[in-house]
C-alpha positions as CSV (number, residue, x, y, z in Angstrom):
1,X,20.4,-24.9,15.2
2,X,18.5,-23.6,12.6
3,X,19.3,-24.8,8.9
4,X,18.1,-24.0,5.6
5,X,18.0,-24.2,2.2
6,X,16.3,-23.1,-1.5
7,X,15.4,-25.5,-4.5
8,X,13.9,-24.2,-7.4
9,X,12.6,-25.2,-11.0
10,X,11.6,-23.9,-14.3
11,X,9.9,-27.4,-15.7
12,X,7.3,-26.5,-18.0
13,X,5.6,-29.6,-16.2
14,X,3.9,-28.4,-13.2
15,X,4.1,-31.4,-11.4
16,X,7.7,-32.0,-12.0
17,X,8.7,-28.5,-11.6
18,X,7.2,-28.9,-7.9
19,X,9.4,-32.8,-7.3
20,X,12.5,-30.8,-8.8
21,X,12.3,-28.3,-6.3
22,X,10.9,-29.8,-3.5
23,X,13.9,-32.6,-3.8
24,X,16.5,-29.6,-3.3
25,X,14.7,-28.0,-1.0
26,X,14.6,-30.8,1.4
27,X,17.5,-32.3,0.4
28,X,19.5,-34.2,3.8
29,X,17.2,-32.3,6.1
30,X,15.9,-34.5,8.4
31,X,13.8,-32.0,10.8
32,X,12.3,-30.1,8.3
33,X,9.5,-27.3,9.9
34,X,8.3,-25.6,6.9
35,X,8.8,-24.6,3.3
36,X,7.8,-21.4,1.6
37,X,6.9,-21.5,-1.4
38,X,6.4,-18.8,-4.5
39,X,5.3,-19.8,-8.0
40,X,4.1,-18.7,-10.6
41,X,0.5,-18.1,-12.0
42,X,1.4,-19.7,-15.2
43,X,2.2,-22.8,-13.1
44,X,-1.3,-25.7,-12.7
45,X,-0.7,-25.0,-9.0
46,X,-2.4,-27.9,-7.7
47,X,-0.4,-30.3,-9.5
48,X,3.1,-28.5,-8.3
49,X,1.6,-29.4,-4.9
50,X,1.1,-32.6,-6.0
51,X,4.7,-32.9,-6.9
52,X,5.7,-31.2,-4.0
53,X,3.6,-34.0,-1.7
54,X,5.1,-36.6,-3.7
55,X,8.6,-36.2,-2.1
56,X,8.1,-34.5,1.1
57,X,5.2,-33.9,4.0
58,X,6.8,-30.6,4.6
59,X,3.9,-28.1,5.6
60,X,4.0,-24.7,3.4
61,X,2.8,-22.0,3.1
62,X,3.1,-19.1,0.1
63,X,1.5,-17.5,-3.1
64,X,1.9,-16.7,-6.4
65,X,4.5,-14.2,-7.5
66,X,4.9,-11.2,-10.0
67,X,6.8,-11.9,-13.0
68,X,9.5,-14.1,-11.2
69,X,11.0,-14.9,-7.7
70,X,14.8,-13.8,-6.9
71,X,17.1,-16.7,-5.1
72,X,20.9,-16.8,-5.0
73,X,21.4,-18.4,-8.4
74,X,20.0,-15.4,-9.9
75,X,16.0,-13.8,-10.8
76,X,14.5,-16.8,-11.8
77,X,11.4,-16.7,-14.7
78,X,9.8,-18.8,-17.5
79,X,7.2,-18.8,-20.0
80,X,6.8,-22.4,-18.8
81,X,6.1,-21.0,-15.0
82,X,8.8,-21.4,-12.0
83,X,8.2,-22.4,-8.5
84,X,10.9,-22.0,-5.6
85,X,11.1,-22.8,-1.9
86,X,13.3,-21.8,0.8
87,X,13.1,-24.3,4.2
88,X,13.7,-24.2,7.9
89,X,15.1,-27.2,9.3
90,X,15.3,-27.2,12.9
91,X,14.8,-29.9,15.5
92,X,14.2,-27.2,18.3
93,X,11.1,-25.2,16.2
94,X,7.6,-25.6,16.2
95,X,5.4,-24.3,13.7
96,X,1.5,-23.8,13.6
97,X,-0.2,-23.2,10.2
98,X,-3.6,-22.9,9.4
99,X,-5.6,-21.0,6.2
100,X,-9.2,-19.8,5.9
101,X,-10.5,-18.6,2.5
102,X,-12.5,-15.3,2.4
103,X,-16.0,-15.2,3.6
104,X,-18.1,-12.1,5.0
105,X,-16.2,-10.9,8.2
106,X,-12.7,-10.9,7.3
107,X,-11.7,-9.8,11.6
108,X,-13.3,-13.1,12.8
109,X,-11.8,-15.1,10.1
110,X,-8.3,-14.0,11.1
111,X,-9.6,-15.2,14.6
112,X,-10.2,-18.7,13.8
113,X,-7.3,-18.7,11.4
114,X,-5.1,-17.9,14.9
115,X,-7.1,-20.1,16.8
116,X,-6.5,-22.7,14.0
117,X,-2.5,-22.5,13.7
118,X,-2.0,-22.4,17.8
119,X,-3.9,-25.6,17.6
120,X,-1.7,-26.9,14.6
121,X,1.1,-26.0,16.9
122,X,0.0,-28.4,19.7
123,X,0.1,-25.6,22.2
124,X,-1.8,-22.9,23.7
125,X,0.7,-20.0,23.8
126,X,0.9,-17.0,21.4
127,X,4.0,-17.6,19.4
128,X,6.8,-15.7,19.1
129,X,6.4,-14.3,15.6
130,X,4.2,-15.2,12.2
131,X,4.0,-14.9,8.8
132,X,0.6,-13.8,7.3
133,X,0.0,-14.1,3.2
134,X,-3.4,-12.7,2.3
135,X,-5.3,-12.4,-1.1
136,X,-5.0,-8.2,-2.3
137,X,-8.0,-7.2,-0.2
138,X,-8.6,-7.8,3.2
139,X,-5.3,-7.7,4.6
140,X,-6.1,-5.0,7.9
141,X,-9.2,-6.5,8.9
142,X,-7.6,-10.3,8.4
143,X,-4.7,-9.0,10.8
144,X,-6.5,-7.3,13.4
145,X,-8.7,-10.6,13.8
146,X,-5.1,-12.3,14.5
147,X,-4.1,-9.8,17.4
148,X,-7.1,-10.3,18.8
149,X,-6.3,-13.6,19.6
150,X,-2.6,-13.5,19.8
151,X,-2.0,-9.9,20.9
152,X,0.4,-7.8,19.0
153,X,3.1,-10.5,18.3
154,X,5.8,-8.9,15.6
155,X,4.8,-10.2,12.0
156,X,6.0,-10.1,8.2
157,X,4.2,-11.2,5.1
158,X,2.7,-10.3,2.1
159,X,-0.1,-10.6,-0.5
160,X,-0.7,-12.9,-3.2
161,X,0.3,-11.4,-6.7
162,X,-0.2,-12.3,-10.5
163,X,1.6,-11.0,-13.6
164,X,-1.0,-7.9,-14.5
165,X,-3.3,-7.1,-11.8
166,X,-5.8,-9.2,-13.2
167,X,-6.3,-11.2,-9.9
168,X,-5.4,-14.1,-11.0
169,X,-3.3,-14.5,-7.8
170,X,-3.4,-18.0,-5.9
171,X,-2.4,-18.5,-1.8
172,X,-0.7,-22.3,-0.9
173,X,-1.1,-23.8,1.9
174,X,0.0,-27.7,2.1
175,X,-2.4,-29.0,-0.6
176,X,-4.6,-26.5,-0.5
177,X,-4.9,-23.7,-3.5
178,X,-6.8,-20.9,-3.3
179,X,-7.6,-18.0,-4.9
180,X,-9.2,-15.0,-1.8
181,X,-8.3,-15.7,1.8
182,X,-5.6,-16.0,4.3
183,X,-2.6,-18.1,5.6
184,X,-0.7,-18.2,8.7
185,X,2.8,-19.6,10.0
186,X,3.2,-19.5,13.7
187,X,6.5,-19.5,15.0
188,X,7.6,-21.3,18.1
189,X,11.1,-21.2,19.0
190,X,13.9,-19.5,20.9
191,X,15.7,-18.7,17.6
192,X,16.2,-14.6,16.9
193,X,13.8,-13.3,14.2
194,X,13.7,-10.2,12.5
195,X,12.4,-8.1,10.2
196,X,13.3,-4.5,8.3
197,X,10.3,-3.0,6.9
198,X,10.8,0.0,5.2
199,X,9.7,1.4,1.9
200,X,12.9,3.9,1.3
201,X,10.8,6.9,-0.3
202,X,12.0,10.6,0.4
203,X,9.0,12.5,1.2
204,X,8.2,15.9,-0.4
205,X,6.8,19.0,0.7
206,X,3.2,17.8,-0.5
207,X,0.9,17.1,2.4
208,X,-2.2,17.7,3.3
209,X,-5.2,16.1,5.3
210,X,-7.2,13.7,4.6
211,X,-11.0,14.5,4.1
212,X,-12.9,12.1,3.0
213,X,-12.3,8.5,2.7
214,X,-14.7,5.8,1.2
215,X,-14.7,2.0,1.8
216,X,-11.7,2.4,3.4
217,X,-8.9,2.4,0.2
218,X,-10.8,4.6,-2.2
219,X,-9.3,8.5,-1.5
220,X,-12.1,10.9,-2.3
221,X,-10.9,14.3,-1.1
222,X,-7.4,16.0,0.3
223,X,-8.1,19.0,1.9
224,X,-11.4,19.3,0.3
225,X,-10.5,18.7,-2.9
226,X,-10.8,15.7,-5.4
227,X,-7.9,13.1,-4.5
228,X,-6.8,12.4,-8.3
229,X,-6.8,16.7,-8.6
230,X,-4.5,17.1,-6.0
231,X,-2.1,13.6,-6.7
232,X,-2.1,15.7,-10.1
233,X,-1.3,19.1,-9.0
234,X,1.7,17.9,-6.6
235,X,3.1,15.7,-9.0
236,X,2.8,18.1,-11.8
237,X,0.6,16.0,-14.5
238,X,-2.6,15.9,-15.3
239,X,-5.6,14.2,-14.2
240,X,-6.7,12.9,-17.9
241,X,-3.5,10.8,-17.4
242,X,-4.0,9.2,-14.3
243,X,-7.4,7.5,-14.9
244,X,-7.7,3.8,-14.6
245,X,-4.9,1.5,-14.5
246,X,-2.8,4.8,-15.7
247,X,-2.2,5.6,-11.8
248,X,-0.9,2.4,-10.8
249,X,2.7,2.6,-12.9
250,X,2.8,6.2,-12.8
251,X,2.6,6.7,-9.0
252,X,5.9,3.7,-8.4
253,X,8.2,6.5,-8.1
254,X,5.4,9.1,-7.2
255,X,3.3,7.3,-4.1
256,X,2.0,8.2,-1.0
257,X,2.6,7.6,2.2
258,X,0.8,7.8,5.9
259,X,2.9,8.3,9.2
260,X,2.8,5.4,12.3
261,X,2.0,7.8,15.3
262,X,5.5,7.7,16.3
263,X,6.6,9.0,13.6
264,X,9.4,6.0,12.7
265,X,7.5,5.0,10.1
266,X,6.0,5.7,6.9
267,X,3.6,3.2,5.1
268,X,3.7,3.6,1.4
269,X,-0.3,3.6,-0.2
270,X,0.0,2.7,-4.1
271,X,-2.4,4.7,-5.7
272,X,-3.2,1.9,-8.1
273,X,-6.4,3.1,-10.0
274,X,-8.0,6.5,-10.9
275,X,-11.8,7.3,-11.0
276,X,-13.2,10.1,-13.3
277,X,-17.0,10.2,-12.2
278,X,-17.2,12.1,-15.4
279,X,-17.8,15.6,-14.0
280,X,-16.2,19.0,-13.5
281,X,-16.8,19.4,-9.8
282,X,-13.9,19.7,-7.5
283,X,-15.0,16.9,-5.7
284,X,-16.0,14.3,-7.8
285,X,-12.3,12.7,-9.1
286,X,-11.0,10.0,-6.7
287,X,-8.1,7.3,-5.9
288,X,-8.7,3.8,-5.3
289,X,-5.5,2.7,-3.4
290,X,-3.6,-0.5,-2.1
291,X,-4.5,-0.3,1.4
292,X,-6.6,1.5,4.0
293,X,-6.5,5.2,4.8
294,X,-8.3,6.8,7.9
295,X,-9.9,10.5,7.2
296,X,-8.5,13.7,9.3
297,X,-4.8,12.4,9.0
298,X,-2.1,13.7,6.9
299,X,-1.1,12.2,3.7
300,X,2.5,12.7,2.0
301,X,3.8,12.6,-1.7
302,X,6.5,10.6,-1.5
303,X,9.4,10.2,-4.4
304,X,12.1,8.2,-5.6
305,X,14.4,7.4,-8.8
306,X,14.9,3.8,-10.0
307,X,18.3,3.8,-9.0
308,X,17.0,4.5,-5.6
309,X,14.4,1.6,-5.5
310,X,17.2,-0.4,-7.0
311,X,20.0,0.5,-4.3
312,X,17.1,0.0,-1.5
313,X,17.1,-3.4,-1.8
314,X,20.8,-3.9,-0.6
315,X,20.8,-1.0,1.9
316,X,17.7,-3.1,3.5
317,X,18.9,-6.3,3.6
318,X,22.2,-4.7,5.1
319,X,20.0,-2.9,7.5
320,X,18.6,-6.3,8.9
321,X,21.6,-8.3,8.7
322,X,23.6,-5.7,10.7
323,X,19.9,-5.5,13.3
324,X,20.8,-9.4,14.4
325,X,22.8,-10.5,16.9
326,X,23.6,-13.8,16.3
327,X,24.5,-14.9,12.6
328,X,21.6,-15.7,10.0
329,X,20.1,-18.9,8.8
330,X,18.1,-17.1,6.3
331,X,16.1,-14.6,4.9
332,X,12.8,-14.2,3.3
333,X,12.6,-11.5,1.1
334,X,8.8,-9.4,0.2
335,X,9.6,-7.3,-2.2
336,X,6.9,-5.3,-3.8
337,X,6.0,-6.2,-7.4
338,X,4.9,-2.9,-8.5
339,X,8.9,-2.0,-7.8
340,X,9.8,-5.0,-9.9
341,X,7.7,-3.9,-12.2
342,X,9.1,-0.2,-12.5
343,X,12.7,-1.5,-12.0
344,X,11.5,-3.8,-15.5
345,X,14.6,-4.9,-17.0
346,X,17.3,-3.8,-14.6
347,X,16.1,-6.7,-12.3
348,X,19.0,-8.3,-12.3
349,X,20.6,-5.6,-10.4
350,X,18.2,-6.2,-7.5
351,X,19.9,-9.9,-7.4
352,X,23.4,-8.8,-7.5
353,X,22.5,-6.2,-4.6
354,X,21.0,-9.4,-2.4
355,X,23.7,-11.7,-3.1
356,X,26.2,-8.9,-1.9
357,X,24.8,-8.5,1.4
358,X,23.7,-11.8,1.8
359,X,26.9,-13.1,1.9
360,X,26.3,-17.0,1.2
361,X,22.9,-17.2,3.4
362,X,20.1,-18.3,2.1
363,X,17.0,-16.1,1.0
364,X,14.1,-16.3,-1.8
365,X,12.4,-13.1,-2.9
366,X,8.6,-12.9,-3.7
367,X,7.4,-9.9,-5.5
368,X,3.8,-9.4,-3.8
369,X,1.4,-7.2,-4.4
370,X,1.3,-5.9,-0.4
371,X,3.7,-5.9,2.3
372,X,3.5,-6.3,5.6
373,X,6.1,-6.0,8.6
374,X,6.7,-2.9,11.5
375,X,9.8,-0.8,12.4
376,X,11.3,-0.5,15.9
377,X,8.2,0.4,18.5
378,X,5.3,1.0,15.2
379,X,2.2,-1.8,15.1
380,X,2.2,-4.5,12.7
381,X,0.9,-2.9,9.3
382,X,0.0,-3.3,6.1
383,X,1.3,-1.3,3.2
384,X,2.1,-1.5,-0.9
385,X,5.5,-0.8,-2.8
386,X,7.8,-1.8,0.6
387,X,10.2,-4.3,1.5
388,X,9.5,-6.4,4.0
389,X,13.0,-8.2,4.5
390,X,12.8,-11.4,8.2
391,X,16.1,-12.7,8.9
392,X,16.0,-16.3,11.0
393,X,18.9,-16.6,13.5
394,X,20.5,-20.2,13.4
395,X,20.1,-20.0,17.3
């Protein structure tokens, strides 16, 4: 049966803030499988490891988070730094983890980064689900390395975040701290796992097609016309105030969003900066965004209110806990910093929602600066400004 349980610390001293909660953490749990762990950037991460490996050889895996980490005693931040962990305990489990930093063919690192956890693992099957946690960047290409090994096994995660965008971010796994990359947990075990992924936007009458896409995340043209001109026009503002960093907070409640070819699902895309090449062509004014879009697909302005992102945390976590069929051990919460960041000072209504619906469970919420999951029959998939909300089944 599957046990677990979060310690936590806000210990100005790094190294003691990691024994503190490392020593709750593991506290009477004599088959522990893995810890994951969010802390913050203000934290000398390689010394809360250090206090971490000082009272347990628990592997873990995690990242830095965005202005604070949610657990049940409440939203948890410090000027001194914080640092939390939620573990599985289970004598029956068997988990595989493995990291790779960044390097010039993010697909083939996620394939020695697979090959690398089923080894940890001992085994030489695919496992039964995983946790990816990337660095801001990469995240498709890191993925579809992983299914290439794997196949499509069902997946949650998300990326690495800092306090203001200024990539200061930091991925953990066991004593290793770094900065670009990717980390895996592989998950071998009968127990039921599950995730809700879903980022809770109402979509608006503004679509069109995608015309011209460069590197990937950078937006040039929808329907032929400049990206940042037409984000503008649809969401009634003007393009002088959307340039740079501008775009990223204005577009929280205003984003967009791309349909899985099923249609169950739409992935939110952040726009998070504008570019003004400095000219009056219709074509010149473009969006860098969060994740990847594909040209000659449709695009959709999405909306919500703060209430709404607020209330989606509790319908979502309802969501999943009603999805299982057997009664939870836990849950690991990715929750989208850019949310936390528009939902600012009404945080604490985010906890109050996740302790409701919990109801006594465990769970630790990371605010990340991607999220990753699937819905019903949709791929695995990489978005911005969702939830991605994994329940583990005791059994």
């Amino acid at each position: 049966m599957l046990k677990s349980q979060v310690g936590y610390s806000t210990n100005k001293d790094s190294y003691t803030s990691g024994v503190e909660t490392a020593r709750a953490a593991t506290k009477n749990f004599p088959n522990y499988k893995l810890g994951f762990i969010f802390t913050s950037v203000k934290n000398n991460l390689k010394e809360v490891v250090k206090g971490i490996k000082s009272v347990t050889d628990m592997p873990i895996i995690g990242c830095t988070s965005s202005n604070g980490i949610i657990v049940p005693d409440g939203y948890i931040n410090s000027e001194d730094g914080y640092t939390g962990i939620l573990s599985l305990d289970d004598v029956n489990m068997t988990v595989g983890v493995a990291y790779h930093e960044a390097g010039n063919n993010p697909r083939n690192i996620g394939r020695k980064v697979a090959i690398a956890a089923v080894e940890d693992a001992k085994t030489t099957r695919a496992p039964s689900y995983f946790c990816m946690i990337a660095s801001p960047k990469e995240e498709e290409e890191y993925l579809m390395g992983i299914q290439d090994v794997i196949g499509r096994v069902p997946m949650f995660g998300g990326s690495a975040a800092d306090d203001d965008v200024s990539e200061k971010w930091q991925i953990i796994c066991n004593d290793k701290v770094f900065n670009d990359g990717v980390v895996v947990a592989f998950f071998y075990t009968d127990n039921e796992i599950v995730t809700a992924y879903d980022g809770c936007y109402r979509e608006t009458r503004n679509i069109g097609i995608i015309t011209e896409v460069k590197d990937d995340r950078t937006l040039a043209t929808i329907d032929g016309i400049s990206a940042l001109k037409k984000y503008a026009n649809w969401t009634n503002s003007t393009k002088e105030s959307l340039i740079g960093k501008n775009l990223l907070k204005t577009s929280i409640t205003k984003p967009l969003g791309v349909k899985d070819p099923l249609g169950n699902l739409t992935v939110v895309r952040h726009p998070m900066f504008g570019i003004d090449q400095g000219t009056r062509t219709m074509t010149d004014d473009e969006i860098k965004l969060g994740n990847k879009v594909v040209e000659n697909t449709a695009i959709i302005q999405l909306e919500s209110t703060i209430d709404e992102l607020i209330d989606a945390t509790g319908d979502t976590l309802k969501k999943l806990r009603r999805s299982l069929y057997r009664e939870p051990a836990c849950y690991v919460l990715m929750h989208c910093g850019g949310r936390r960041l528009a939902i600012n000072d009404r945080i604490s209504e985010v906890h109050k929602q996740l302790l409701k619906e919990a109801k006594g469970v465990p769970f630790i919420a990371a605010f990340t600066f991607g999220e990753y999951g699937y819905d019903e029959h949709s791929a695995n998939i990489c978005g911005g400004l969702m939830l991605s909300f994994t329940a583990f089944g005791k059994e």
